[in-house]
PATOR-579802 format. One record per residue (C-alpha): residue number from 1; residue in one letter; x, y, z. Coordinates in nm, 4 decimals. Layout:
REM residues N
{num = NUM, residu = a, x = X, y = Y, z = Z}
...
This chain:
REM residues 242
{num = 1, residu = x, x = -6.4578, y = 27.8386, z = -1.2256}
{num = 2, residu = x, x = -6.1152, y = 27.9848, z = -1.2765}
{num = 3, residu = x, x = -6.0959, y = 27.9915, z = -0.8868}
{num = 4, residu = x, x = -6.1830, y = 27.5973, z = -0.8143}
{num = 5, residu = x, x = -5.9508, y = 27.5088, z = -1.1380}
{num = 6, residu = x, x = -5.6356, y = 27.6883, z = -0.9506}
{num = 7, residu = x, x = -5.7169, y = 27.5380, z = -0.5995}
{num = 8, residu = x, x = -5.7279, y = 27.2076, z = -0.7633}
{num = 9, residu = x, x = -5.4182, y = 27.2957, z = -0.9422}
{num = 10, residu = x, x = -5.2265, y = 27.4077, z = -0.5928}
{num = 11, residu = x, x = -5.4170, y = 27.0660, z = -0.4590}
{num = 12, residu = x, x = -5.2346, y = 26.8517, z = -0.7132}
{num = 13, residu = x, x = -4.9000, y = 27.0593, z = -0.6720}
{num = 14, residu = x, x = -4.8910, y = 26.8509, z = -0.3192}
{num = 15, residu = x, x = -4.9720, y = 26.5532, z = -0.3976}
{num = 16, residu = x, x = -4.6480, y = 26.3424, z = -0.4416}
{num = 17, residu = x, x = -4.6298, y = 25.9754, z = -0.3377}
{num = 18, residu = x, x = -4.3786, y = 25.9635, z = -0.0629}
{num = 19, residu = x, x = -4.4643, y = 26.2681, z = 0.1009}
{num = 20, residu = x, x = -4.8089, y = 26.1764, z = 0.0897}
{num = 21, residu = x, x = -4.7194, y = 25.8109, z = 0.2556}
{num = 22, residu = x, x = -4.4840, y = 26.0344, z = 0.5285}
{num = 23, residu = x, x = -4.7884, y = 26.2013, z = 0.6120}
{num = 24, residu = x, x = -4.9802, y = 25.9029, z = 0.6899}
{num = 25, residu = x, x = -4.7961, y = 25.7246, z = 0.8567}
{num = 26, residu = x, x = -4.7232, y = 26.0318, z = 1.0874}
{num = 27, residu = x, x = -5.0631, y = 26.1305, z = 1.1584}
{num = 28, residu = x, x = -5.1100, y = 25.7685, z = 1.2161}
{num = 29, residu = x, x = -4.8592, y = 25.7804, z = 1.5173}
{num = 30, residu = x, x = -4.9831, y = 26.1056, z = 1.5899}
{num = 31, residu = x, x = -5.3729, y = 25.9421, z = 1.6540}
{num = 32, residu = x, x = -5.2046, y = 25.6156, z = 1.8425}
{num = 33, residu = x, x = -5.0435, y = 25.8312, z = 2.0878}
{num = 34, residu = x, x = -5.3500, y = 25.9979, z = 2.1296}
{num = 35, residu = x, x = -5.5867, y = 25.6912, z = 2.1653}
{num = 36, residu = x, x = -5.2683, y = 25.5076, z = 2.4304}
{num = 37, residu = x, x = -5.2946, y = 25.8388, z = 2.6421}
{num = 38, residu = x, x = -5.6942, y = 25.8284, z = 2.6743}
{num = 39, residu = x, x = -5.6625, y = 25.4668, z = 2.7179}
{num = 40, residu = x, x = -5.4388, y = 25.5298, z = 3.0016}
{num = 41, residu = x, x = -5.5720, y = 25.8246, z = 3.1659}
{num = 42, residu = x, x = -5.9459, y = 25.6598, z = 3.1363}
{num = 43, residu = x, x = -5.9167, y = 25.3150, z = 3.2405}
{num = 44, residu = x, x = -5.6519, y = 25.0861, z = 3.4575}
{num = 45, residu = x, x = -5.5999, y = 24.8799, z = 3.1436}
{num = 46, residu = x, x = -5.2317, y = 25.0344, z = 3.0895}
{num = 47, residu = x, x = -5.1382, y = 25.2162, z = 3.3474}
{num = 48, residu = x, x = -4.8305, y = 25.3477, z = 3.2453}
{num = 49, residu = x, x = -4.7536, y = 25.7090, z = 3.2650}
{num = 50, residu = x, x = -4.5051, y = 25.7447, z = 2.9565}
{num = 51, residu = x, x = -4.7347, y = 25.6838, z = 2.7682}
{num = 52, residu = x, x = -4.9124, y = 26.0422, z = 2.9056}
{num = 53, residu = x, x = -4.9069, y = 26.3200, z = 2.6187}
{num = 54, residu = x, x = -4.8340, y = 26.5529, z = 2.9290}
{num = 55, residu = x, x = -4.5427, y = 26.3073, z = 3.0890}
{num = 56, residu = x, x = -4.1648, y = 26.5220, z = 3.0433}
{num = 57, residu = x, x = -3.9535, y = 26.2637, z = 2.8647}
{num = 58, residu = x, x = -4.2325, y = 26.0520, z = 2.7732}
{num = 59, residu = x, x = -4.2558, y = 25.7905, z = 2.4656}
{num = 60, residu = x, x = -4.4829, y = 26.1136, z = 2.2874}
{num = 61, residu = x, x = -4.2693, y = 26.3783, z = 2.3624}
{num = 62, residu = x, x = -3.9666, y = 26.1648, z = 2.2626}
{num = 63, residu = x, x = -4.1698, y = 26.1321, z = 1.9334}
{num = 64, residu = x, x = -4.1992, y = 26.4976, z = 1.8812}
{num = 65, residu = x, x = -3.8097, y = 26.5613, z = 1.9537}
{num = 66, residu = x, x = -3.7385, y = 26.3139, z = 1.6706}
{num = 67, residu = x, x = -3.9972, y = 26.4625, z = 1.4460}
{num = 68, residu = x, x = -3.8170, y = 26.8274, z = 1.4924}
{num = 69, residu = x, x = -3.4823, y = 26.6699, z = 1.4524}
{num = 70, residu = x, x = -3.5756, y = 26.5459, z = 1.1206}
{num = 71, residu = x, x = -3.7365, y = 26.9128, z = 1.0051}
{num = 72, residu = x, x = -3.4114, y = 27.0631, z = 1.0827}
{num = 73, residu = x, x = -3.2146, y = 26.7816, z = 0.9053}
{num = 74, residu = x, x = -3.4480, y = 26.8185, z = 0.6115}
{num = 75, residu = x, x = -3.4038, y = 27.1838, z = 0.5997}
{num = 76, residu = x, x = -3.0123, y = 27.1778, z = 0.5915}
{num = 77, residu = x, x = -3.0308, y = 26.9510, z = 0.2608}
{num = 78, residu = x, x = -3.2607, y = 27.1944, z = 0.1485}
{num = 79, residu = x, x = -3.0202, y = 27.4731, z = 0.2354}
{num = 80, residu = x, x = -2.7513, y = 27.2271, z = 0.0473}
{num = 81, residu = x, x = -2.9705, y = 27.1251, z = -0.2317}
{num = 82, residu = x, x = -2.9900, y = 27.5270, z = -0.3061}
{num = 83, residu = x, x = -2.6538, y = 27.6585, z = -0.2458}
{num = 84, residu = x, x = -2.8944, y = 27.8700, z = 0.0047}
{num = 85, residu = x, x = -2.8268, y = 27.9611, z = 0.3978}
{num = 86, residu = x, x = -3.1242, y = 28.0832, z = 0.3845}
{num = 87, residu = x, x = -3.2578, y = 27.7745, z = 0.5439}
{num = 88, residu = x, x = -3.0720, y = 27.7724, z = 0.8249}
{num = 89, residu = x, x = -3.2542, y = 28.0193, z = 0.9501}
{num = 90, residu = x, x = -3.5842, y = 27.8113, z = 1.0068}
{num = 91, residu = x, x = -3.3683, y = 27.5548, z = 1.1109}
{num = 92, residu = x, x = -3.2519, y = 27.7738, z = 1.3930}
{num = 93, residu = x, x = -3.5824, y = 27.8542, z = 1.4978}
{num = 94, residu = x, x = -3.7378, y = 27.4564, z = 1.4919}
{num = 95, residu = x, x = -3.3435, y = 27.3742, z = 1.6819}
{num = 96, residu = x, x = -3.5132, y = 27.6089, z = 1.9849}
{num = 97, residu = x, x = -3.8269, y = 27.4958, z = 2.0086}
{num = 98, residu = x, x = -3.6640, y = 27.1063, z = 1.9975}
{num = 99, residu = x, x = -3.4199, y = 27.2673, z = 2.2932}
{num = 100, residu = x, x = -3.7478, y = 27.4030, z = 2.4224}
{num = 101, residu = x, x = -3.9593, y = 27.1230, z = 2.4373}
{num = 102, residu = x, x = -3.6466, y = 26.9271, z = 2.5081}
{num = 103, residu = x, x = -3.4806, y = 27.1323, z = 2.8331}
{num = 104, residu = x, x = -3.8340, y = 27.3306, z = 2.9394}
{num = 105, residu = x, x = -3.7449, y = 27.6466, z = 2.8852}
{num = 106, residu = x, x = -3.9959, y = 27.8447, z = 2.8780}
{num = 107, residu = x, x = -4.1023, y = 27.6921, z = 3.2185}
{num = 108, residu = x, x = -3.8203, y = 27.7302, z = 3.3798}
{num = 109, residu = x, x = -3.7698, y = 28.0697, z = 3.2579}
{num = 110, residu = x, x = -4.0696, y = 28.2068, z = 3.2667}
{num = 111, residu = x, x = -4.1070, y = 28.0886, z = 3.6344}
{num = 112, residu = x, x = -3.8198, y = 28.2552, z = 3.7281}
{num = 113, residu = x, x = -3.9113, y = 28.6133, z = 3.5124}
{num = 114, residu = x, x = -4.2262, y = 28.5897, z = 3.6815}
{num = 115, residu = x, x = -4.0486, y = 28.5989, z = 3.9797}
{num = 116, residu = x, x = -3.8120, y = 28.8481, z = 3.9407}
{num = 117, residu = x, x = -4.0615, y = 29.1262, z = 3.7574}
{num = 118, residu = x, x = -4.3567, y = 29.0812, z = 3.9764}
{num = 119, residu = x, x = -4.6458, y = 28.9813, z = 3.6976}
{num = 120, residu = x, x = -4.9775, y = 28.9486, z = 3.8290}
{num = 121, residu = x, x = -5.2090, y = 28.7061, z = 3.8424}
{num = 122, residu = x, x = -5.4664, y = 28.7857, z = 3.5450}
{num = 123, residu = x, x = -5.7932, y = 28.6657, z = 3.3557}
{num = 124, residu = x, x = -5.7445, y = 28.3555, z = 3.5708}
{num = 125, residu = x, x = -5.3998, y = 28.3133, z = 3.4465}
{num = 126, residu = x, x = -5.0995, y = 28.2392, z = 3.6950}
{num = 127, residu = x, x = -4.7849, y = 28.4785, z = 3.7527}
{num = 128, residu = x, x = -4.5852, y = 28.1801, z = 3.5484}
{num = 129, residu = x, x = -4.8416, y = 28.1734, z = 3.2472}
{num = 130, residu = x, x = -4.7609, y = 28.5504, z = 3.1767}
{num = 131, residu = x, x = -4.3835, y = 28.4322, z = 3.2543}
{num = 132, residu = x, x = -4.4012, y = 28.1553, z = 2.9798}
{num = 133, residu = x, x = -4.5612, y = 28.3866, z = 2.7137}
{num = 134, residu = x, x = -4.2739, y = 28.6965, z = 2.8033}
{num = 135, residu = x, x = -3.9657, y = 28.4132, z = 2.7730}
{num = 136, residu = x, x = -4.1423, y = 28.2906, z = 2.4269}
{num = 137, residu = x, x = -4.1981, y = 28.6478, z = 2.3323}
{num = 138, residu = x, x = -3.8376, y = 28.7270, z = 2.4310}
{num = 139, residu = x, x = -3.7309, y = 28.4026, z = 2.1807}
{num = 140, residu = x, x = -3.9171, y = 28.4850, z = 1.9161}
{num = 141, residu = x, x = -3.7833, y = 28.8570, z = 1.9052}
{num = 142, residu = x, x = -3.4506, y = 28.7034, z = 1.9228}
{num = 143, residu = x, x = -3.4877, y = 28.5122, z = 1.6226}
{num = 144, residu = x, x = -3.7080, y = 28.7738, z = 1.4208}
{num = 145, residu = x, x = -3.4526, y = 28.9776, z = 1.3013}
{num = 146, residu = x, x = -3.2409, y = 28.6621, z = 1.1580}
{num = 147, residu = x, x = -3.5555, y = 28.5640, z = 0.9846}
{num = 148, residu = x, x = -3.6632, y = 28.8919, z = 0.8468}
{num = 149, residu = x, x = -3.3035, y = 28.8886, z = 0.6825}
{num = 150, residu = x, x = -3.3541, y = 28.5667, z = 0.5231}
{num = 151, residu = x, x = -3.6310, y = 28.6639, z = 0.3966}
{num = 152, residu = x, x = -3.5672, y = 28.9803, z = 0.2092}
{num = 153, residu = x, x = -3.2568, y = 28.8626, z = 0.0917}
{num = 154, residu = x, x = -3.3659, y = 28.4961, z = -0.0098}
{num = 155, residu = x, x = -3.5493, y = 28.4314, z = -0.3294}
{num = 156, residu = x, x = -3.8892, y = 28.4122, z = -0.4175}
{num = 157, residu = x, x = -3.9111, y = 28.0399, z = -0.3969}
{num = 158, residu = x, x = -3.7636, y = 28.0932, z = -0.0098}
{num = 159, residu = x, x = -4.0147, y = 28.3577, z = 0.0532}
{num = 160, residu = x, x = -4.3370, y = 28.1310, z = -0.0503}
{num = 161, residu = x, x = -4.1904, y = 27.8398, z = 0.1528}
{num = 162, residu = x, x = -4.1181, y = 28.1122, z = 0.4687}
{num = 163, residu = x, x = -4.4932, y = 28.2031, z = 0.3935}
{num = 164, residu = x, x = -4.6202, y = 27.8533, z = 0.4337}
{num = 165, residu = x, x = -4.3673, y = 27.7504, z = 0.6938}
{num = 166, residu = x, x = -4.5620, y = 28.0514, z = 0.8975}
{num = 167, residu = x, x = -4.8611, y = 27.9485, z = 0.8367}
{num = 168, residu = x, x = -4.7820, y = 27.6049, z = 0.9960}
{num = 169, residu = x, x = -4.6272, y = 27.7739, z = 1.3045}
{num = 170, residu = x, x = -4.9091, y = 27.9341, z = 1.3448}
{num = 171, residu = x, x = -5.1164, y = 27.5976, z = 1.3527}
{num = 172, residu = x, x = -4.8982, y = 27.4878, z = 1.6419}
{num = 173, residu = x, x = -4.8991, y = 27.8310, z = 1.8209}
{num = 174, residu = x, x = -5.2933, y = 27.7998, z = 1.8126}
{num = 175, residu = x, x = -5.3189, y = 27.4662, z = 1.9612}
{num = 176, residu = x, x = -4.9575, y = 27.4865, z = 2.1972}
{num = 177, residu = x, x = -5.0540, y = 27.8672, z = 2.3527}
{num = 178, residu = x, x = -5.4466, y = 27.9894, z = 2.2908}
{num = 179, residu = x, x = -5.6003, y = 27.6642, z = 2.4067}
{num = 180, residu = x, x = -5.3149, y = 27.5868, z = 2.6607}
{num = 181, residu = x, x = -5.4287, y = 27.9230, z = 2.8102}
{num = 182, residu = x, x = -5.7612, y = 27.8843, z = 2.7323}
{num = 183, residu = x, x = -5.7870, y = 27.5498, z = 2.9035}
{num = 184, residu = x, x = -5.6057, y = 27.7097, z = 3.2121}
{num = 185, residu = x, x = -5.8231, y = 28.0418, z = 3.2380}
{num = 186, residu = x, x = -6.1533, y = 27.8765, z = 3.1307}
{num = 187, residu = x, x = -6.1857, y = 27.5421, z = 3.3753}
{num = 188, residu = x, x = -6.4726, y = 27.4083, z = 3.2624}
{num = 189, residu = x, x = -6.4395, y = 27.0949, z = 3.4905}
{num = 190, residu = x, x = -6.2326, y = 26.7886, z = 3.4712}
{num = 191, residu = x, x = -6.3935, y = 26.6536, z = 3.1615}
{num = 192, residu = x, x = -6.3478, y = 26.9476, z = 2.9429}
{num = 193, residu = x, x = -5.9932, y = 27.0037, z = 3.0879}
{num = 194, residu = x, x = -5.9162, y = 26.6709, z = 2.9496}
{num = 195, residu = x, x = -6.0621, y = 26.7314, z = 2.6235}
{num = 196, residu = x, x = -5.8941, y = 27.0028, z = 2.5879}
{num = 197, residu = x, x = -5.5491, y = 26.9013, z = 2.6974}
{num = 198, residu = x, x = -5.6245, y = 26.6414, z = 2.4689}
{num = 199, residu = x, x = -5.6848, y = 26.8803, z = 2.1816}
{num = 200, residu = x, x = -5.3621, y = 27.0918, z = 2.2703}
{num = 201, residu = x, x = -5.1371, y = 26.8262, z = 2.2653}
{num = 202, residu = x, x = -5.3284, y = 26.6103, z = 1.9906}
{num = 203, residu = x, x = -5.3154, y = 26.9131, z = 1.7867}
{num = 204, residu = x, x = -4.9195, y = 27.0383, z = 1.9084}
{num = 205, residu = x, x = -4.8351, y = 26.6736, z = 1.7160}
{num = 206, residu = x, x = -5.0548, y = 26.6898, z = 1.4423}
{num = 207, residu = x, x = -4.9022, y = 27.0630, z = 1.3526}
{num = 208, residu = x, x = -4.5739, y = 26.9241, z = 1.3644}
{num = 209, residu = x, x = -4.6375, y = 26.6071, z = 1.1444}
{num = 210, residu = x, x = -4.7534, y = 26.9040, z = 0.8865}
{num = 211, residu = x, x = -4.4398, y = 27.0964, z = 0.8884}
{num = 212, residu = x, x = -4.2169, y = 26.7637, z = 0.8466}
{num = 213, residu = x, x = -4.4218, y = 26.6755, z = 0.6015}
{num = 214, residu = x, x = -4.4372, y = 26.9857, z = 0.3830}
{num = 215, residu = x, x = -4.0392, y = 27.0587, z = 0.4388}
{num = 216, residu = x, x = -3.9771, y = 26.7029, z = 0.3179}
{num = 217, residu = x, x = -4.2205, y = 26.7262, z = 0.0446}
{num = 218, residu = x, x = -3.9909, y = 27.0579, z = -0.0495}
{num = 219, residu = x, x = -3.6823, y = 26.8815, z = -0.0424}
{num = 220, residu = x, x = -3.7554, y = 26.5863, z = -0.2575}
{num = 221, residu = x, x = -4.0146, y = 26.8451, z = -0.5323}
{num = 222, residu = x, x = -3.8614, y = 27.0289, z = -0.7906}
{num = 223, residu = x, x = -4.0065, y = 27.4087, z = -0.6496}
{num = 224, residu = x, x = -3.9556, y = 27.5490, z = -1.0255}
{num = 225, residu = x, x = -4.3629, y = 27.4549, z = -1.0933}
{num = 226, residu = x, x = -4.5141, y = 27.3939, z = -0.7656}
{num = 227, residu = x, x = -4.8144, y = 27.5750, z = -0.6062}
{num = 228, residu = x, x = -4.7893, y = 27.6724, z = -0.2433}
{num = 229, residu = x, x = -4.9853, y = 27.6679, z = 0.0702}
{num = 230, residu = x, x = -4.9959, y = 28.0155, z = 0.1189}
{num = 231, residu = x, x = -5.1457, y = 28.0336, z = -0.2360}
{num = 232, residu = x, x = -5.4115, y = 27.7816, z = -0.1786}
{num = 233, residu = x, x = -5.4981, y = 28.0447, z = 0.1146}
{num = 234, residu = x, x = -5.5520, y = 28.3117, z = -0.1169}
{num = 235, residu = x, x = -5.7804, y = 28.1131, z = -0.3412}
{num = 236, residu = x, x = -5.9731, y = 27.9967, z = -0.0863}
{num = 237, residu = x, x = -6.0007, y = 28.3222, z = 0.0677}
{num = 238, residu = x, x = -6.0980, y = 28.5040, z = -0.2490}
{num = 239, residu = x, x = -6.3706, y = 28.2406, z = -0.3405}
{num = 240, residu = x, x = -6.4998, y = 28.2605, z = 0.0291}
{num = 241, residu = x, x = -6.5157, y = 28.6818, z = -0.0131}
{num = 242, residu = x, x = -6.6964, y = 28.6613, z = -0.3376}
């Protein structure tokens, strides 16, 4: 009982009016996207190939650089709002994968390091998969040992925010690598390729409407009362192991 009353505490701790419309009225571009592409991969009704969740420089992908260049605006004024450069460290890390998504990196890169160090083909992946996953290794060691700083040094309301920030990433990680390469090692056909590039993509935008809207939700909360994600977790987690 004590359990469900703290999860609907931590439940209630999110739910703030404009942060709540934000989310909306992402997810709602996030699922017309999604329905345009299917539209116009399915059927000649459209026929226009920016409107392809897989199209470089298409109207989706333009979408998602606008939706990380708000999360890093976002998480300067929270920087500002707490006399913190704390902040700037996740705002590093969301400014590469923006320059990521943005200039290919990992693509290019990892094409080229899969060149030059002679992976193997493997568990049906290509020499460039492994090549994409050692560039965003590579990156994300990079960037670790800024964040790791932050954290121990930043205060405890930085460190639940870090925790819940992670948590998102890891949403996006799941559906932008493990069923990216799961779609590539697995192929199940054409029809559950599609689904599934579907799913990655759907999902990619969907993970990233979640972190706008929980660093925007941050910015315009007072943190002194607030519940967090990561907290919710633990509830959840507890009730699940008892």
């Amino acid at each position: 009982m004590l359990r469900k009353m703290a999860a609907r505490k931590c439940i209630d701790a999110f739910n703030e009016r404009s942060a709540s419309l934000l989310l909306i009225l992402l997810l709602c571009a996030d699922l017309a996207f999604v329905v345009l592409h299917s539209i116009n991969a399915l059927t000649p009704i459209l026929d226009h190939p920016l409107l392809s969740l897989k199209m470089d420089q298409g109207y989706p992908e333009l979408y998602g650089y606008l939706k990380f260049g708000w999360i890093i605006i976002l998480l300067f004024c929270l920087s500002l709002r707490n006399w913190s450069f704390h902040f700037v460290a996740w705002a590093l890390v969301f400014t590469y994968l923006l320059l990521d998504d943005a200039l290919q990196i990992h693509e290019r890169l990892g094409t080229l390091v899969a060149e030059q160090l002679g992976f193997v083909p493997a568990f049906r992946l290509r020499r460039k998969d492994f090549g994409e996953l050692a560039v965003s290794a590579a990156a994300g060691l990079l960037l670790l040992p800024i964040l790791v700083w932050a954290y121990r040094s930043g205060s405890q309301m930085f460190r639940k925010v870090s925790q819940d920030i992670i948590i998102l990433i890891l949403v996006l990680v799941c559906f932008g690598v493990v069923i990216d390469m799961a779609d590539i090692a697995i192929r199940l056909g054409k029809g559950v390729g599609f689904a599934l590039g579907v799913i990655e993509d759907g999902g990619e935008m969907i993970a990233v409407s979640l972190i706008l809207w929980y660093v925007f939700l941050r910015t315009v909360r007072d943190d002194s009362a607030d519940c967090y994600l990561c907290d919710l977790l633990r509830i959840v987690l507890a009730r699940r192991s008892t």
